[in-house]
N, C-alpha and C positions, 0 to 999 in steps of 0.2 A: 596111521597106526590105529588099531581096533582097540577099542575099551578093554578095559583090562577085567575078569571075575577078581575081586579081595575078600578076603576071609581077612573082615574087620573082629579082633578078639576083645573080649573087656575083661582081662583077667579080675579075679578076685580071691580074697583068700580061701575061700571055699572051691575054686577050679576053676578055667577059664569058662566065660560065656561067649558066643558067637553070633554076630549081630545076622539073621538070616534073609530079614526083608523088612523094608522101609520104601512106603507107599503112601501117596498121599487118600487118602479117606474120606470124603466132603460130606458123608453121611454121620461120620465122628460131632459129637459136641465139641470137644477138645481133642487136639493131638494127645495120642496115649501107649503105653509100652505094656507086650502081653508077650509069655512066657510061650514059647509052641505050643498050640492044642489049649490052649487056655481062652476064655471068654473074660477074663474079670482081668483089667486094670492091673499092673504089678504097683505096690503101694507108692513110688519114687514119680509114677506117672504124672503127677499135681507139678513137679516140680519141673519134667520133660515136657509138658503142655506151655508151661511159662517161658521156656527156652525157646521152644517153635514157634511161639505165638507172634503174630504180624508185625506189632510192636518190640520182638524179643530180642534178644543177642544175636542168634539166627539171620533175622531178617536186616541186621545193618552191614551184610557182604555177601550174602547167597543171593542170589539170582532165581531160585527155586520156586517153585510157586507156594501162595502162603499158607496153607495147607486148609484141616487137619490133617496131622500123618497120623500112620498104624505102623510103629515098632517093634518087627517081631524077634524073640530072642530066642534061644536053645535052651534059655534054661533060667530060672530066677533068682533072683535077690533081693533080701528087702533094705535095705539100709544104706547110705554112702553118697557121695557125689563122683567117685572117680569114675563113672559112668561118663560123665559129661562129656571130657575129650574124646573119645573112640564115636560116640555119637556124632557129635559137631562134625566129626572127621568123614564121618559116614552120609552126613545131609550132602556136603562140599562134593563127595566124590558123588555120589548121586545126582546130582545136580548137572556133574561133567560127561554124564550119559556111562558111567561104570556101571557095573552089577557087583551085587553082596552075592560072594559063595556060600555057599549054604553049608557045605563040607570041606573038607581041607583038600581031599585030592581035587577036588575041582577048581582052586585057586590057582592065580597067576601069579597073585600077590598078597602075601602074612601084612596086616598090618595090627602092630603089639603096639596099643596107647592105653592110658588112664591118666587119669587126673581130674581135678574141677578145674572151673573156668569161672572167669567173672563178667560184669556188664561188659566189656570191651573183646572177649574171649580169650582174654591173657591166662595160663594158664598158671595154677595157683601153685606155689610150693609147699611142700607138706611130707611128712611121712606118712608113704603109702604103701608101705611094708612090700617094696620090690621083689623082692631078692626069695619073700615067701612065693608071692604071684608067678615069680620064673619059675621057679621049684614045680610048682601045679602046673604050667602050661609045659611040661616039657612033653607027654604022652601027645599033645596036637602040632606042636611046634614039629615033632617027628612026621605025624603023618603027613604032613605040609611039608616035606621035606626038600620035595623040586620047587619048589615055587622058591621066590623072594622075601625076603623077609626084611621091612621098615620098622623102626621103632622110634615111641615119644617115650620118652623116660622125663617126667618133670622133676625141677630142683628138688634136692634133697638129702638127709644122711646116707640115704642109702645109693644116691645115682651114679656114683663113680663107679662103686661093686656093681651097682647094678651091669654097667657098660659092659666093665670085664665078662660077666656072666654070659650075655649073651655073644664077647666075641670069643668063649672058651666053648659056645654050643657047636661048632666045628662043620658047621654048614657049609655046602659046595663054593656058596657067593657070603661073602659075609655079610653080614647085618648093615643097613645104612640106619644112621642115626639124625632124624630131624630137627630140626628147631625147637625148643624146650621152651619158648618164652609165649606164643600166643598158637593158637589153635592156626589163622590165616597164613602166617609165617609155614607151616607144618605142610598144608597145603599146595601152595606155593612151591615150595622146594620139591613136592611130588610131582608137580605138572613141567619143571623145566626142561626141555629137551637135552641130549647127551651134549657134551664140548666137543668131543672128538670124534668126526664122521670122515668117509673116504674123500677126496677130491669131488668136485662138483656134485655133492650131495648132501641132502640136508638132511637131517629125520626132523618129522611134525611134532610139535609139542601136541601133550594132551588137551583137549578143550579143557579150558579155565573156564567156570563159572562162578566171576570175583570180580568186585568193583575195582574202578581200574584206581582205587587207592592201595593196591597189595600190590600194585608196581615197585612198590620203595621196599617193601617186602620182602620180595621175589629177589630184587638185587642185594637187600644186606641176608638172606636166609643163604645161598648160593652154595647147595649142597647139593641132598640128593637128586638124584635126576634116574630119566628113565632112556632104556638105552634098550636096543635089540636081542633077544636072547642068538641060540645058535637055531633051535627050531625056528621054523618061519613063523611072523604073525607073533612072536612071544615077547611082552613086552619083559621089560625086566630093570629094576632097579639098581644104578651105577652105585662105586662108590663116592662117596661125599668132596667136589672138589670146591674150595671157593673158587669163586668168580671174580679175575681183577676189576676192580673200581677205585675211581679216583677218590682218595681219602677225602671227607670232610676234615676244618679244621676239628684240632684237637678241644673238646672243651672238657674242663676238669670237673665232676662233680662235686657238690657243694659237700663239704662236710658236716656230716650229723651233728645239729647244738648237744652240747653236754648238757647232763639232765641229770636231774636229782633225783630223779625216782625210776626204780626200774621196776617193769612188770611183765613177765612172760605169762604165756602160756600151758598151763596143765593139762597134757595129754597122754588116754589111756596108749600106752603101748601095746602093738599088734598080740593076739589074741587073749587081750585084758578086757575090760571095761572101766566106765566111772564109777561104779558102785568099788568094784575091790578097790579100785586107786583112793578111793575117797575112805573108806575103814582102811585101808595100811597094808591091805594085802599086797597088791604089786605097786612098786614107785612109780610116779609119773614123770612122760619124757617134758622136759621144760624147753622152750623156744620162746625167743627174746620176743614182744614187740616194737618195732622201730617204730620210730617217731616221723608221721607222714609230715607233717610243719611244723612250726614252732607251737607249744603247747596244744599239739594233738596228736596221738598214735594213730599209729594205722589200723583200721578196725577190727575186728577178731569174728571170722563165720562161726557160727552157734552149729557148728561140725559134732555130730554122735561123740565121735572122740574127745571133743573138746571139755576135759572133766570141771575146770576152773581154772582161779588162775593166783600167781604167787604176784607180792608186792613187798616192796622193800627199799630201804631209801640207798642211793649210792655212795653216799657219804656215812663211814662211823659217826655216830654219835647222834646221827639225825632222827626223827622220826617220819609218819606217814601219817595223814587223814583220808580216810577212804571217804568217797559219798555214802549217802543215805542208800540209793538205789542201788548198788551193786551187795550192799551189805545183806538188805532185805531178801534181793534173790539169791543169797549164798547159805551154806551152814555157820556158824561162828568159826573165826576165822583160825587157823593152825599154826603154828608156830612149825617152821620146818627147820633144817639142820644149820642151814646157812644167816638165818636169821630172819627170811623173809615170810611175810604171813598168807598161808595158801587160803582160798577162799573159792570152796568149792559150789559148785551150783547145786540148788537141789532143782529137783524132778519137774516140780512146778514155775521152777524162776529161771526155766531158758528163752528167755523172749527177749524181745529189741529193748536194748537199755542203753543208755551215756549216763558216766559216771565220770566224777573227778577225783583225782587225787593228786592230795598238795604234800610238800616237805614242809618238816617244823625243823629249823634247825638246831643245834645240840645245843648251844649258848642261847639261855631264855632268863628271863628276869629272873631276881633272886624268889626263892618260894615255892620255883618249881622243882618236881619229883627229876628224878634220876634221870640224863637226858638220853642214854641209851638203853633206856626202854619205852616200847611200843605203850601209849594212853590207852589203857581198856574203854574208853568210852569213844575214843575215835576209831578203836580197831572195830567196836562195835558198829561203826556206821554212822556214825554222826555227824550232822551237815559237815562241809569243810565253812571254815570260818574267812572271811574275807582279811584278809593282809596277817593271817597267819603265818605268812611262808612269806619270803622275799619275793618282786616281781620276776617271773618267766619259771617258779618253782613249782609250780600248777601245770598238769595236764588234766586235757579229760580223753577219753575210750570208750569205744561204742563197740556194742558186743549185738549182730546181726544177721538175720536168718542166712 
């Protein structure tokens, strides 16, 4: 089977952008990403140079050579990470000898991903304002119309709509939907050969270029695959079937400790900011964060969106000690509807920080003020005090680039 042309898209809320050419560069200092017809770096590039680089996320399952690359786009943006999967997605298929179409009639194959990614390339969940992005790509998703069309939709409010949306876009082959959980898995499921071929015939899967740990991959991803169109020579996207495998035993995942303190996430909602969420103009959408082990959450990306964050103890009657360093990088803290105290960043206090925060609970020696309400001097930041809270009533949270 002949490599396939993809018209790799990176929607965004301003209209999609289309990845046109990715090359490696050795005359580059850094691998970097330039808008068509542009000589200057797009500003995100620092962060794309980190991803490609020898040592990066990139180079623990691409095959590829280790660059610099030169990223060429159709068109710019400054701000975001959902850049990252349709990129990652774009080194892989490169790697497997494909070409980036540069136009949509010249594609064989739509492939519709965002999202960020982490040290592992797992890919992040988040609101990534779907359903706006489908909306903007419909005017290319038309001219693309003979081709196939893949889609990564990562976890989120909006991904279930989001699904519907694209199987109501009424395309000749419908939509194949990839693996949502790591960038390798997404890949993988692209390269598998079709199930159902004539008698004594095989079709060739596409070159993989993947270490051969994305074998485990490949068998639990066991969806899309690629399959012959009616024109000759045309590859074409099946739809999604699993793959029987012998079940592993059943193992139950552990259940999340109960916790005395909950703290989410303050995020501007899609075409807001932190500035209005932060003066009152539009509300922030709040996301729980879970508890990655016993007294520590799982860490929160220092994401544009990311306005601050709400705290609040789980129990009536309790209080909360916030640390020193999260207080200092915040505004003083808000009292929101629900009780819990928002604590938004300012401008200067988004950088790498851990902080703790302990429950005080409601029943405290005689002398003490009212036990359902928040101590203005801990809301202000003030160390947490050792054996003020019960054993395992202490978390700490690390808030990271």
């Amino acid at each position: 089977m002949r490599p396939c042309a993809i018209l790799i898209v990176v929607p965004t809320t301003g209209g999609p952008v289309v990845l046109r050419s990715l090359k490696a560069r050795p005359g580059l200092p850094a691998s970097a990403a330039f808008a068509a017809g542009d000589y200057r770096p797009l500003p995100w590039s620092g962060d794309y140079a980190r991803l490609a680089a020898g040592g990066g996320p990139l180079a623990q399952w691409t095959h590829a050579e280790a660059g610099p690359y030169e990223l060429r786009l159709s068109g710019s943006f400054d701000a975001g990470r959902s850049w990252e999967v349709p990129v990652c997605l774009a080194h892989g298929l490169v790697a497997q000898g494909h070409t980036l179409a540069p136009e949509p009639e010249a594609a064989d194959l739509v492939l519709w991903a965002t999202g960020a990614v982490d040290l592992d390339l797992a890919v992040l969940p988040g609101d990534y304002a779907l359903l706006d992005k489908i909306a903007r790509s419909g005017s290319l998703l038309e001219a693309a119309a003979r081709a196939d069309l893949a889609v990564l939709l990562p976890d989120g409010p909006e991904a279930k709509e989001a699904e519907r949306a694209f199987r109501a876009l009424g395309r000749a082959r419908p939509p194949v939907f990839l693996p949502r959980t790591e960038v390798p898995a997404a890949l993988a499921a692209l390269a598998r050969p079709a199930p159902s071929v004539a008698p004594g015939r095989q079709l060739p899967a596409l070159p993989i270029a993947l270490a051969a740990a994305l074998a485990a991959a490949t068998l639990a991803a066991g969806v899309a695959m690629l399959r012959p169109r009616p024109e000759p020579d045309r590859p074409v996207v099946a739809d999604a079937t699993p793959v029987p495998v012998e079940a592993p035993p059943a193992v139950m995942p552990a259940p999340e400790p109960a916790r005395a303190v909950v703290v989410e996430e303050l995020v501007a909602p899609p075409g807001s900011s932190c500035r209005r969420v932060a003066f009152g103009a539009d509300p922030p959408v709040r996301r729980p964060v879970p508890v990655e082990e016993p007294g520590r959450l799982r860490a929160s990306r220092l994401a544009p969106d990311l306005c601050g964050l709400a705290i609040r103890p789980a129990e009536p009657g309790a209080r909360v000690a916030v640390g020193r360093d999260l207080a200092a990088a915040a505004l003083p803290p808000t009292r929101l509807p629900d009780g819990a105290e928002a604590y938004f960043l300012r401008e200067n206090g988004r950088r790498n920080l851990v902080y703790a925060v302990q429950v005080i609970p409601g029943r405290v020696d005689s002398g003490r003020a009212d036990p359902g309400r928040a101590d203005p001097g801990r809301a202000a930041g003030n160390p947490v005090e050792p054996g003020a809270a019960n054993p395992g009533d202490q978390l700490t949270h690390a808030l990271v680039p």
